[in-house]
BASE-877581 format. One record per residue: residue in three letters; x, y, z of N, C-alpha, C in turn; residue number from 1. Coordinates in Angstrom, 3 decimals. Layout:
BASE-877581
{site ALA, {X, Y, Z}, {X, Y, Z}, {X, Y, Z}, NUM}
...
//
This chain:
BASE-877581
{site UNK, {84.797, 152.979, 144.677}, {85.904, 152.208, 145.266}, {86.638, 151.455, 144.158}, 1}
{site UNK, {88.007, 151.802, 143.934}, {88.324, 151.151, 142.751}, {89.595, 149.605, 143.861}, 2}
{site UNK, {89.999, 149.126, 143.115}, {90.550, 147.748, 143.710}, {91.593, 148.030, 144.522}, 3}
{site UNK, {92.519, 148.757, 144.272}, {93.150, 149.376, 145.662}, {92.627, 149.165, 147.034}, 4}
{site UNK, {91.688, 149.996, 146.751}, {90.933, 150.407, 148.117}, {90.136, 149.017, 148.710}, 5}
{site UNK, {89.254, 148.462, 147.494}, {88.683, 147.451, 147.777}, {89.480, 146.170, 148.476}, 6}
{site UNK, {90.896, 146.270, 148.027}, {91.830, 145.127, 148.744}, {92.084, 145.947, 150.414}, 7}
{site UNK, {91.933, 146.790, 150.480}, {92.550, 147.125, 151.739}, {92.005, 147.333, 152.359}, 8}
{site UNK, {90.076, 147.099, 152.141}, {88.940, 147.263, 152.926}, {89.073, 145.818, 153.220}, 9}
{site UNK, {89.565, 144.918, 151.906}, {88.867, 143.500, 152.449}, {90.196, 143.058, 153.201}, 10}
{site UNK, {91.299, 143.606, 153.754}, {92.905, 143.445, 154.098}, {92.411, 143.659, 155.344}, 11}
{site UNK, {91.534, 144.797, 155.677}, {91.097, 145.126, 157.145}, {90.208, 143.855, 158.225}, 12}
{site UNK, {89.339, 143.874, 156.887}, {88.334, 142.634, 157.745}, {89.250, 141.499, 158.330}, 13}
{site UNK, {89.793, 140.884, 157.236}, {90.528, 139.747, 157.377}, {91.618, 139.646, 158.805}, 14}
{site UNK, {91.840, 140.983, 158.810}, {92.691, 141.174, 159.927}, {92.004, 140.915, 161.135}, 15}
{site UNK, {90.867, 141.223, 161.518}, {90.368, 141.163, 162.287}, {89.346, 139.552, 162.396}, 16}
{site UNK, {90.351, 139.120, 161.656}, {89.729, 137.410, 162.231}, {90.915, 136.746, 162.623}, 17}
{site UNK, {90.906, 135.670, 163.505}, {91.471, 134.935, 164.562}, {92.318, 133.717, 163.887}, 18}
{site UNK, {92.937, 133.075, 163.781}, {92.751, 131.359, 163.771}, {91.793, 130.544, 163.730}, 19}
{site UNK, {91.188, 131.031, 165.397}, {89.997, 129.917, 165.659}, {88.508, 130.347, 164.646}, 20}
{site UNK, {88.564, 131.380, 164.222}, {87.474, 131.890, 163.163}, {87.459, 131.569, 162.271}, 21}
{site UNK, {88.896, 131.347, 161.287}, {89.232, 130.642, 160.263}, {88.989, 129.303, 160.189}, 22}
{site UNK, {89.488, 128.586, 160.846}, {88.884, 127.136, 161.012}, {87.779, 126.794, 161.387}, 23}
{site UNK, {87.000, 127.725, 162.529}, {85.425, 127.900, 162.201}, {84.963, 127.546, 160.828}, 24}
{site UNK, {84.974, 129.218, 160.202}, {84.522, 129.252, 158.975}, {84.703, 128.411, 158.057}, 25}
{site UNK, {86.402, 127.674, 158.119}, {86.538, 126.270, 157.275}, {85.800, 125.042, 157.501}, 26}
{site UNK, {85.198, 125.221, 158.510}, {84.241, 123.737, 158.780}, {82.817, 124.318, 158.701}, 27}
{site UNK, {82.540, 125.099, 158.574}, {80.930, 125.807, 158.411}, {80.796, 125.381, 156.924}, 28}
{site UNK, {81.583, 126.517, 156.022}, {81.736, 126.101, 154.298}, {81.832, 124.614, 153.972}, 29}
{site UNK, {82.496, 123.836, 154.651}, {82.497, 122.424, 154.208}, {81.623, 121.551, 154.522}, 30}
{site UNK, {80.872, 121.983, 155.372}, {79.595, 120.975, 155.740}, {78.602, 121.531, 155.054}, 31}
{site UNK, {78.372, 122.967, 154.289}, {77.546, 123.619, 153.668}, {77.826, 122.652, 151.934}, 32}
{site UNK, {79.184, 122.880, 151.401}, {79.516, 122.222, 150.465}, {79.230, 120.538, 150.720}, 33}
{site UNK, {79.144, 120.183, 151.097}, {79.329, 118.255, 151.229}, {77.504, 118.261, 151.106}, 34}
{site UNK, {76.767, 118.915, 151.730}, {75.805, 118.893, 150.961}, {75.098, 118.729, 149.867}, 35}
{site UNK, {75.654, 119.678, 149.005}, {75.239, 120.071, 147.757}, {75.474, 118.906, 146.522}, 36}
{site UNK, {74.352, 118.775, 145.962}, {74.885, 117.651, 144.562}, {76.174, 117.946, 143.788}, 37}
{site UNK, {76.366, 119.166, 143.815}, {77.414, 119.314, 142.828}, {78.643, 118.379, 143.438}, 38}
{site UNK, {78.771, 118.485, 145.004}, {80.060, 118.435, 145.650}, {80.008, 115.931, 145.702}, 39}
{site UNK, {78.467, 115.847, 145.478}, {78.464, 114.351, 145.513}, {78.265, 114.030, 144.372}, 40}
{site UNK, {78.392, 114.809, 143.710}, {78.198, 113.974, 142.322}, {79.391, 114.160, 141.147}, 41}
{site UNK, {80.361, 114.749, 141.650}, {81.661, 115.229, 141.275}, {82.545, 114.336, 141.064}, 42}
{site UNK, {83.425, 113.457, 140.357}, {83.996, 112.726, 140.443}, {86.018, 113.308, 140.610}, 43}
{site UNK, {86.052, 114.659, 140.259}, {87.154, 114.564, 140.399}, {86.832, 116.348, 141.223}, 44}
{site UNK, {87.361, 116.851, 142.174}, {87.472, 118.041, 143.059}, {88.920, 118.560, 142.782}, 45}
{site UNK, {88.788, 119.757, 141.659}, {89.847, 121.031, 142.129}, {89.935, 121.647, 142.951}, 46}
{site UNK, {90.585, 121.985, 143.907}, {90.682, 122.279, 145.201}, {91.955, 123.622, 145.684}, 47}
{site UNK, {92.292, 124.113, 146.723}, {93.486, 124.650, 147.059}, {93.779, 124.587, 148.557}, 48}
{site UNK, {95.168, 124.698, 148.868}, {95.060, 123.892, 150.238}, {95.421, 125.794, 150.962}, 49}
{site UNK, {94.541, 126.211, 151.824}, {94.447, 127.629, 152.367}, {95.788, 127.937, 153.207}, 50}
{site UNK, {95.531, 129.805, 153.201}, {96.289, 130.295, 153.645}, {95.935, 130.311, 155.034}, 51}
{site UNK, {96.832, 130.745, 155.820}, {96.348, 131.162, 157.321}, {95.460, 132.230, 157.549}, 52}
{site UNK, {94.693, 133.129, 156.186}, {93.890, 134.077, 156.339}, {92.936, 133.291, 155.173}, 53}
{site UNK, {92.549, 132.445, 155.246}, {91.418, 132.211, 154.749}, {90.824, 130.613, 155.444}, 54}
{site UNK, {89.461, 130.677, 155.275}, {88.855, 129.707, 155.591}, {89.590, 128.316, 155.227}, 55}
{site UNK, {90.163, 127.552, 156.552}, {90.381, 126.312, 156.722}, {90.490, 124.784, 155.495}, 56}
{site UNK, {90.352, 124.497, 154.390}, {90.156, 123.897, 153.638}, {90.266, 122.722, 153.507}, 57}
{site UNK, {91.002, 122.345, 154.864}, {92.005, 121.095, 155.262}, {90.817, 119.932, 155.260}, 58}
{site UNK, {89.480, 120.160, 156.076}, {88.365, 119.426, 155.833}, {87.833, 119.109, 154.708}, 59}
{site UNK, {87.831, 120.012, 153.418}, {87.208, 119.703, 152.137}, {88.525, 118.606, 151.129}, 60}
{site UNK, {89.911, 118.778, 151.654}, {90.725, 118.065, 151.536}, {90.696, 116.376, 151.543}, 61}
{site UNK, {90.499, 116.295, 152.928}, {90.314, 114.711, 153.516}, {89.210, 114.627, 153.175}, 62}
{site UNK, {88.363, 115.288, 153.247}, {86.673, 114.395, 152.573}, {86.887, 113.891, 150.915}, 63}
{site UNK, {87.820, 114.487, 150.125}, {87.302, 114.160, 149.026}, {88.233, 112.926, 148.667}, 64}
{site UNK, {89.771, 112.873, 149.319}, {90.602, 111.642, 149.462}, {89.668, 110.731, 149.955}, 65}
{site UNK, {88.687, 111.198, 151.415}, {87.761, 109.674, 151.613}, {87.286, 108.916, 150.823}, 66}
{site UNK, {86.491, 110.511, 150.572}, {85.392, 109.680, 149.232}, {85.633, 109.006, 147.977}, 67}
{site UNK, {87.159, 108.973, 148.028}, {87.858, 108.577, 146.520}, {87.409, 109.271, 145.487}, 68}
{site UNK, {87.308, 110.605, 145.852}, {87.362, 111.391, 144.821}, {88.801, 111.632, 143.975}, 69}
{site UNK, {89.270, 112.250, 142.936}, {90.094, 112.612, 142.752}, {90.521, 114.450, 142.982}, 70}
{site UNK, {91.234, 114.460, 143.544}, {91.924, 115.502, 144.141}, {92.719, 116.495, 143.541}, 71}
{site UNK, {92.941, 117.399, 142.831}, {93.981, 117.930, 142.232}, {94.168, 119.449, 142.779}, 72}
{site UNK, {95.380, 119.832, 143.066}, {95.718, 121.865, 144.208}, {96.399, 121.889, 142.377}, 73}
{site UNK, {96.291, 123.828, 142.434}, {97.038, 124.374, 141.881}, {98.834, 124.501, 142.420}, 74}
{site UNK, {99.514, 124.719, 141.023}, {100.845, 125.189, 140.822}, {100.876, 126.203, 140.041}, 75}
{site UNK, {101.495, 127.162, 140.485}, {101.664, 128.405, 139.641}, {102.848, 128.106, 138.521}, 76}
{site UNK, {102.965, 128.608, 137.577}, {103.551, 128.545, 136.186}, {103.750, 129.821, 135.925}, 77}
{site UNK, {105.472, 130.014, 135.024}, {106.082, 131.489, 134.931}, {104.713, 131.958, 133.400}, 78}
{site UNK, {104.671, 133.399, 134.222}, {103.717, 133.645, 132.673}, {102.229, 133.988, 133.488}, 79}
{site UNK, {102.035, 134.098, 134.934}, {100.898, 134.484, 135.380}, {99.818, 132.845, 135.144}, 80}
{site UNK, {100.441, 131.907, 134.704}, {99.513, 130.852, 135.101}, {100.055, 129.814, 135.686}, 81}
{site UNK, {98.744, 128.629, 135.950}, {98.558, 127.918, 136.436}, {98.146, 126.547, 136.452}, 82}
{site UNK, {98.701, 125.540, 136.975}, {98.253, 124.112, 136.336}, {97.813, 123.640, 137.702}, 83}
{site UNK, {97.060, 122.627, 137.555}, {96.244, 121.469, 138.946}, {97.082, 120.525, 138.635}, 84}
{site UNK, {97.547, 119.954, 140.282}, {98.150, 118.309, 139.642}, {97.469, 117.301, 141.389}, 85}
{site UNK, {97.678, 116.252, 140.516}, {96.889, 115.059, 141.502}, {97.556, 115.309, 143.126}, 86}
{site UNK, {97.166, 114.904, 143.910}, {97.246, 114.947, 145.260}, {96.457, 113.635, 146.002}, 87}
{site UNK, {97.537, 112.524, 146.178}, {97.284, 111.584, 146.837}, {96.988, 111.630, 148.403}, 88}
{site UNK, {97.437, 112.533, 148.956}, {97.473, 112.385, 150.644}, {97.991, 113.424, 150.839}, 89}
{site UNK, {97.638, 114.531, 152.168}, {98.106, 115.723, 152.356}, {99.394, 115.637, 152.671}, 90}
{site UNK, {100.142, 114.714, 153.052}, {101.380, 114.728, 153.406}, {102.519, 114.624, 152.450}, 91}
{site UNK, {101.774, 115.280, 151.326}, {102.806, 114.841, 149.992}, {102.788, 116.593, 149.405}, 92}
{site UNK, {101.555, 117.859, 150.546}, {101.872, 119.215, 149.980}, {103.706, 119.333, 150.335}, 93}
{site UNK, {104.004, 120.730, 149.619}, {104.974, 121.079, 149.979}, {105.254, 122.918, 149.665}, 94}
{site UNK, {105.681, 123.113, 150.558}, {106.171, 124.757, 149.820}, {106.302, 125.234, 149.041}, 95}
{site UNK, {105.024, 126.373, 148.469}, {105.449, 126.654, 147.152}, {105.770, 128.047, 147.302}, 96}
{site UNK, {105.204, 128.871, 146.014}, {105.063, 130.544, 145.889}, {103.941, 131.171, 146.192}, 97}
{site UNK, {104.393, 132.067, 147.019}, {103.647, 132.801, 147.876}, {103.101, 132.433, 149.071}, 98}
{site UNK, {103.771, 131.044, 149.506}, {103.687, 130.961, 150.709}, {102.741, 129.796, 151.155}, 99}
{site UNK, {101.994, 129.491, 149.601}, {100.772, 128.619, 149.596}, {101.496, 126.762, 149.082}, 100}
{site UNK, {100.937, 126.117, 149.624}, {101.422, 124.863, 149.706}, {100.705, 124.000, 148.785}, 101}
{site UNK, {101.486, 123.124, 147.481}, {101.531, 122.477, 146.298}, {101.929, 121.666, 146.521}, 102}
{site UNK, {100.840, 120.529, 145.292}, {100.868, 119.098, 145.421}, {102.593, 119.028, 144.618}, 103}
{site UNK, {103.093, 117.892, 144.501}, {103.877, 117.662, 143.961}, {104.072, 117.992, 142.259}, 104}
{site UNK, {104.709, 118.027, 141.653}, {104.777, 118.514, 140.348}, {105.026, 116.747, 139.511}, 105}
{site UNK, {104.013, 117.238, 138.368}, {104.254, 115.742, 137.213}, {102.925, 115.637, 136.001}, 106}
{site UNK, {101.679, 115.184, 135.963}, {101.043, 115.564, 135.282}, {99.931, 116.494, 135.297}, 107}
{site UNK, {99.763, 117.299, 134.816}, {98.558, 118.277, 135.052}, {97.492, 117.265, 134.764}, 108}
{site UNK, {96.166, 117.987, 135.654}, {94.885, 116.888, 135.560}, {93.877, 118.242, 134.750}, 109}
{site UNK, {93.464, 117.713, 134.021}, {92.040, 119.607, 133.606}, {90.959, 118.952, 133.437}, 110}
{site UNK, {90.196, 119.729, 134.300}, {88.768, 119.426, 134.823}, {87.698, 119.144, 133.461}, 111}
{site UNK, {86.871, 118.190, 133.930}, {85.880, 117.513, 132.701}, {84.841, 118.218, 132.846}, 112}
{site UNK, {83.440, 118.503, 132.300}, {82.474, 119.164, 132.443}, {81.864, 118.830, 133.865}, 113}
{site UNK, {81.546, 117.566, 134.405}, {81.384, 117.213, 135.815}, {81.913, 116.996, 136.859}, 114}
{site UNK, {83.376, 117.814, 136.708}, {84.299, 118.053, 137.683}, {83.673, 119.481, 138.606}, 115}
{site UNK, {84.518, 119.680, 139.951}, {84.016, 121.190, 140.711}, {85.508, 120.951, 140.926}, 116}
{site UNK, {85.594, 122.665, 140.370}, {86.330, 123.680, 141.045}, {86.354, 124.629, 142.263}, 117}
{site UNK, {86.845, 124.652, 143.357}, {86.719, 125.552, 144.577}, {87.602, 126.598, 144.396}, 118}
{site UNK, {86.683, 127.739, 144.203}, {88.291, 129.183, 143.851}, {88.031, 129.918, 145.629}, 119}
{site UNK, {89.199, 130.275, 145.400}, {89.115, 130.984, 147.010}, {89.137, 132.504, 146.755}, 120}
{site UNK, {88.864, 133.649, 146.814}, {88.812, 134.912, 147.345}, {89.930, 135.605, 148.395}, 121}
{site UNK, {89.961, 136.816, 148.278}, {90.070, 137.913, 149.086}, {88.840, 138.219, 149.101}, 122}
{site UNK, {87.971, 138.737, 148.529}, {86.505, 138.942, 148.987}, {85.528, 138.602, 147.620}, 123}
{site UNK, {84.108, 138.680, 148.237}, {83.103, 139.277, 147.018}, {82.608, 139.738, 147.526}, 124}
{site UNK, {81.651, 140.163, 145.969}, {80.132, 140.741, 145.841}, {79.085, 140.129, 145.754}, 125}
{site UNK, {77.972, 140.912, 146.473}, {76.826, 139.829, 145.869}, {76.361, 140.503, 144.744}, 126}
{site UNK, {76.748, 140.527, 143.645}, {76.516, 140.634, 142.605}, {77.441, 139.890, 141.677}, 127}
{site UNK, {78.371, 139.035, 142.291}, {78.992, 138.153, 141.477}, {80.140, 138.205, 141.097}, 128}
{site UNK, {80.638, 139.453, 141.271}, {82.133, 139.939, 141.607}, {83.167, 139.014, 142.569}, 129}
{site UNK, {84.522, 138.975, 142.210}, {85.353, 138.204, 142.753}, {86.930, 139.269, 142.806}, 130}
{site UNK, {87.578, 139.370, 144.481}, {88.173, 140.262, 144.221}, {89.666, 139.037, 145.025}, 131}
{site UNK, {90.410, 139.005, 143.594}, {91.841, 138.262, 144.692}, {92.754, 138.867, 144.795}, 132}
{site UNK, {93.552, 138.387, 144.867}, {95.320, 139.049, 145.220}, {95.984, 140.156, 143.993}, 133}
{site UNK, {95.446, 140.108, 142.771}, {95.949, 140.313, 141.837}, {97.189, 139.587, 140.996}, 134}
{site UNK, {96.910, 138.556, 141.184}, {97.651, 137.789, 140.321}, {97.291, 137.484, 138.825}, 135}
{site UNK, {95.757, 137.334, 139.079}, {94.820, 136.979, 137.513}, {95.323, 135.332, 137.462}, 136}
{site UNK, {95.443, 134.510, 138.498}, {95.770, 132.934, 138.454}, {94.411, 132.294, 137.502}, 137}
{site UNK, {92.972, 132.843, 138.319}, {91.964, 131.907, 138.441}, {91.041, 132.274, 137.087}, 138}
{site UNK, {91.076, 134.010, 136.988}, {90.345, 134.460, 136.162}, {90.400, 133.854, 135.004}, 139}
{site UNK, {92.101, 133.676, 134.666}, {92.955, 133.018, 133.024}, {92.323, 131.587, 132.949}, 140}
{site UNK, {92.626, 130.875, 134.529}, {92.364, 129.347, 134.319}, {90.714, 128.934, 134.128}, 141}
{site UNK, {89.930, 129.701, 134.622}, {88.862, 129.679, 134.279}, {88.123, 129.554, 133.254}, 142}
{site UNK, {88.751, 131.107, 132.610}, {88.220, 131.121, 131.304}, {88.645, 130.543, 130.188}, 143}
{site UNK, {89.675, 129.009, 130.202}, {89.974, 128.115, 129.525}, {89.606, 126.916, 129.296}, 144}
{site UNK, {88.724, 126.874, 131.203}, {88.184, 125.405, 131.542}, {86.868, 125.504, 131.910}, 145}
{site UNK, {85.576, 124.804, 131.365}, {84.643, 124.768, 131.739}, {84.173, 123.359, 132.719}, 146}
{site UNK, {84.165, 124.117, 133.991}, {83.191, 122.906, 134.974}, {82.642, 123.781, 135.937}, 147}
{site UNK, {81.957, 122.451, 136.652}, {81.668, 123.211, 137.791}, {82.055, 123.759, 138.217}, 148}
{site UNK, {81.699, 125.357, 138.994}, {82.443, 125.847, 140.186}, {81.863, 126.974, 141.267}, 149}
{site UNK, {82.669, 126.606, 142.607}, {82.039, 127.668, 143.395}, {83.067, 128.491, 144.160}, 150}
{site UNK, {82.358, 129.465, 144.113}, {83.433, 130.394, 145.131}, {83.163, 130.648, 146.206}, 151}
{site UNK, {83.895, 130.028, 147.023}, {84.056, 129.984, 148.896}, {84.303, 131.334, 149.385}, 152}
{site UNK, {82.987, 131.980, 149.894}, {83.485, 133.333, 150.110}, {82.541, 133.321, 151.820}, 153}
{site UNK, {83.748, 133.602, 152.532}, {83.073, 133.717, 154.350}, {82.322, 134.941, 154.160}, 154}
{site UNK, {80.830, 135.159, 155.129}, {80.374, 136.582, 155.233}, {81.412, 137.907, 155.311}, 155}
{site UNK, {82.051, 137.508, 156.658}, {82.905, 139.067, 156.686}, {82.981, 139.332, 155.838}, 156}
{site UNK, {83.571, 138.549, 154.500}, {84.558, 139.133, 153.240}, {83.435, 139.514, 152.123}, 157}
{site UNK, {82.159, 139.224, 152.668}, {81.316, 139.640, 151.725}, {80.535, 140.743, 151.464}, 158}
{site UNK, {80.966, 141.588, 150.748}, {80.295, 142.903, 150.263}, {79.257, 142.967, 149.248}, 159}
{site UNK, {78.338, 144.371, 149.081}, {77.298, 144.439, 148.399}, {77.965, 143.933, 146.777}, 160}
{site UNK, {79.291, 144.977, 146.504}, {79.626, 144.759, 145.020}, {81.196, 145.312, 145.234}, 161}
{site UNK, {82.146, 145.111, 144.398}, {83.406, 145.132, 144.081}, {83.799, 145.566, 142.828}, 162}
{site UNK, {84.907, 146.347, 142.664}, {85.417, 146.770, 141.079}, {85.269, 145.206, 140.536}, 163}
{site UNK, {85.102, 145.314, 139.145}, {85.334, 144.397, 138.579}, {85.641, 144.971, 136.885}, 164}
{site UNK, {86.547, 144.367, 136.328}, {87.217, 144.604, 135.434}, {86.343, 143.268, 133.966}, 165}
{site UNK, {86.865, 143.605, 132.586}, {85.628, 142.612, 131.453}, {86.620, 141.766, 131.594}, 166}
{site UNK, {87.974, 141.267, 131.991}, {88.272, 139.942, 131.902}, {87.927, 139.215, 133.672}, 167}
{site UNK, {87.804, 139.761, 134.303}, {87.075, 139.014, 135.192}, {86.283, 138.395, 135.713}, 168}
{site UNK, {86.611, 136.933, 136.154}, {85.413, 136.313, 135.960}, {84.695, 136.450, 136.895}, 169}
{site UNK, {82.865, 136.346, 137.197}, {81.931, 136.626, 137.555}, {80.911, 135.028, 138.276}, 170}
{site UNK, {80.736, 135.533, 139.154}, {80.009, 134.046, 139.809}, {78.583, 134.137, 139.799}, 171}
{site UNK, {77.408, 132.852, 139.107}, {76.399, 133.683, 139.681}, {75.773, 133.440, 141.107}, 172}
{site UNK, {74.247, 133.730, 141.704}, {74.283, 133.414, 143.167}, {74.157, 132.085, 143.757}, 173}
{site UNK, {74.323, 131.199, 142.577}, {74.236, 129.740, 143.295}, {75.508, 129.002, 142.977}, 174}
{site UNK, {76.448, 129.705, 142.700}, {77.761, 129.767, 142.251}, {78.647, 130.236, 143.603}, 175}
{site UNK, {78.195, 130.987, 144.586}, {78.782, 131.763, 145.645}, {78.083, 130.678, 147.164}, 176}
{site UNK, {79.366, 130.651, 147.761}, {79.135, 129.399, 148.840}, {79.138, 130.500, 150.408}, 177}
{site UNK, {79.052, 130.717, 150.888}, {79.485, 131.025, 152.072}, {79.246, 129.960, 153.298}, 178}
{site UNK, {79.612, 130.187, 154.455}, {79.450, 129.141, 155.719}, {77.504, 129.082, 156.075}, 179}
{site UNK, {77.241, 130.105, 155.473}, {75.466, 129.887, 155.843}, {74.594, 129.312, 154.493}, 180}
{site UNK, {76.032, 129.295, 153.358}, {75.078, 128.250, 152.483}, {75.411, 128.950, 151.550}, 181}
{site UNK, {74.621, 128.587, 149.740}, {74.477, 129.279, 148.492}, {73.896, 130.666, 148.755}, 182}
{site UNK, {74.513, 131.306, 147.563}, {73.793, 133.516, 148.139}, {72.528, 133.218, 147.418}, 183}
{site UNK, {72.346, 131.793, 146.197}, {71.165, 132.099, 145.598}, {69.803, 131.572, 147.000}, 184}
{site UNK, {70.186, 130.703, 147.587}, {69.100, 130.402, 148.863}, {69.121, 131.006, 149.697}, 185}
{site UNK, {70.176, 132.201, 150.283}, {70.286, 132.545, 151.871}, {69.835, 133.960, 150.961}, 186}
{site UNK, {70.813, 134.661, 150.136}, {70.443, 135.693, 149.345}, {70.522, 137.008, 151.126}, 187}
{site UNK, {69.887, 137.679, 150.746}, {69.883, 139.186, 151.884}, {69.866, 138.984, 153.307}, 188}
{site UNK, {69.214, 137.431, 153.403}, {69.232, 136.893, 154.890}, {70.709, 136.981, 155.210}, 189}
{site UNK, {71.754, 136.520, 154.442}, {73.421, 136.208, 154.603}, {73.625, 137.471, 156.007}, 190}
{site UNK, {73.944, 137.825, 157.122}, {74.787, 138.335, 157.838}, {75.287, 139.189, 157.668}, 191}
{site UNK, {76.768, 139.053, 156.539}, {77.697, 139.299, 156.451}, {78.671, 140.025, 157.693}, 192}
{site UNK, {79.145, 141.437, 157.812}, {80.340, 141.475, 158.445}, {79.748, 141.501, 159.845}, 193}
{site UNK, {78.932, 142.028, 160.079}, {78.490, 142.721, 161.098}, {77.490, 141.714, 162.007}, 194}
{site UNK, {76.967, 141.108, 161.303}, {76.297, 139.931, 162.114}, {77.604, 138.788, 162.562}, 195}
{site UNK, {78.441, 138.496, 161.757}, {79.239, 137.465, 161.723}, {79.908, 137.881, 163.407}, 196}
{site UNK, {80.417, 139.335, 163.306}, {81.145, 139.841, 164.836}, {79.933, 139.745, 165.621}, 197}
{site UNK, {78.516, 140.153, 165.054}, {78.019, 140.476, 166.387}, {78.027, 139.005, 167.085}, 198}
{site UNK, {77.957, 138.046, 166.515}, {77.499, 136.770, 167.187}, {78.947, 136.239, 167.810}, 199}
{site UNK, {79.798, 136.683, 167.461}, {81.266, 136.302, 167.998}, {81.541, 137.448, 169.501}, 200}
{site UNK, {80.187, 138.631, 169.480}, {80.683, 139.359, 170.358}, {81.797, 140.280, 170.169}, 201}
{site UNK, {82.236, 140.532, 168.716}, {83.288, 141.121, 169.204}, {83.934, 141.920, 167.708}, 202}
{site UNK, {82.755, 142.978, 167.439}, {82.870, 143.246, 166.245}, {83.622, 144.578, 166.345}, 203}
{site UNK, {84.839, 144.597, 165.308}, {85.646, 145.787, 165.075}, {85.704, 146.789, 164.918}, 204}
//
């Protein structure tokens, strides 16, 4: 399966989730994350505020404004990259590119070694693979900035393994979040597509 295909396997699943599944899954992942030390012991949270096909994020949002964390969404930049900038209150996103909604523009913030990053997916692997849009936003920003980070990946979207290319970056299993927890603790127990419908009743 080369990435073509792999986007239009994981284009299928996605299709076949709801609204109310999405925001499900956005409050499953965030009570899984608010857990974890990384997510309380973080002083500043890179974040992105979701699409209507991905898990809900709006909760990991307001928790970290509660907690007086510091907050920072990506802005895309001509040139295939990308900068984080502060985000005081959700009512200050606004319309950006591609449809995805950005903090205001002014100083870029870049993550300290005890900062977390949340990257979002089109799908993975459990082998650590990460498959997005093809933009190469996260892969570039990644491999410039070292902190924490995890990748929010719902079961459906989770497959055995995915093309993956040598500049792509790679998660390992306690690095990979899903709504039933880290892949390094849940690991083969995880669901994925087929449990996720069966329990919804209503698998594709």
């Amino acid at each position: 399966m080369d990435k073509p295909q792999a986007r239009a396997a994981a284009k299928e699943r996605t299709a076949a989730l709801s609204a109310a599944d999405w925001k499900h899954l956005g409050a499953a992942l965030a009570q899984q994350l608010f857990a974890l030390p990384v997510w309380r012991q973080a002083p500043a949270v890179f974040c992105f505020a979701s699409m209507k096909t991905e898990p809900d994020t709006s909760g990991i949002l307001r928790a970290a404004l509660a907690q007086g964390k510091v907050l920072a969404l990506p802005r895309t930049r001509p040139g295939g990259q990308m900068e984080f900038f502060p985000l005081e209150a959700l009512d200050q996103l606004q319309p950006g590119r591609y449809g995805i909604a950005e903090p205001p523009a002014g100083t870029p913030l870049f993550p300290a070694p005890g900062d977390l990053i949340l990257v979002p997916c089109l799908a993975a692997g459990r082998d650590g693979s990460r498959l997005g849009h093809g933009g190469g936003y996260y892969d570039r920003y990644l491999a410039r900035h070292a902190c924490h980070r995890l990748l929010l990946c719902p079961t459906p979207l989770l497959f055995d393994r995915l093309p993956c290319e040598s500049w792509d970056i790679r998660f390992a299993a306690d690095q990979l979040l899903t709504e039933c927890g880290l892949l390094s603790r849940t690991g083969h127990t995880i669901p994925g597509r087929k449990g996720f419908f069966h329990k919804k009743g209503n698998e594709p």
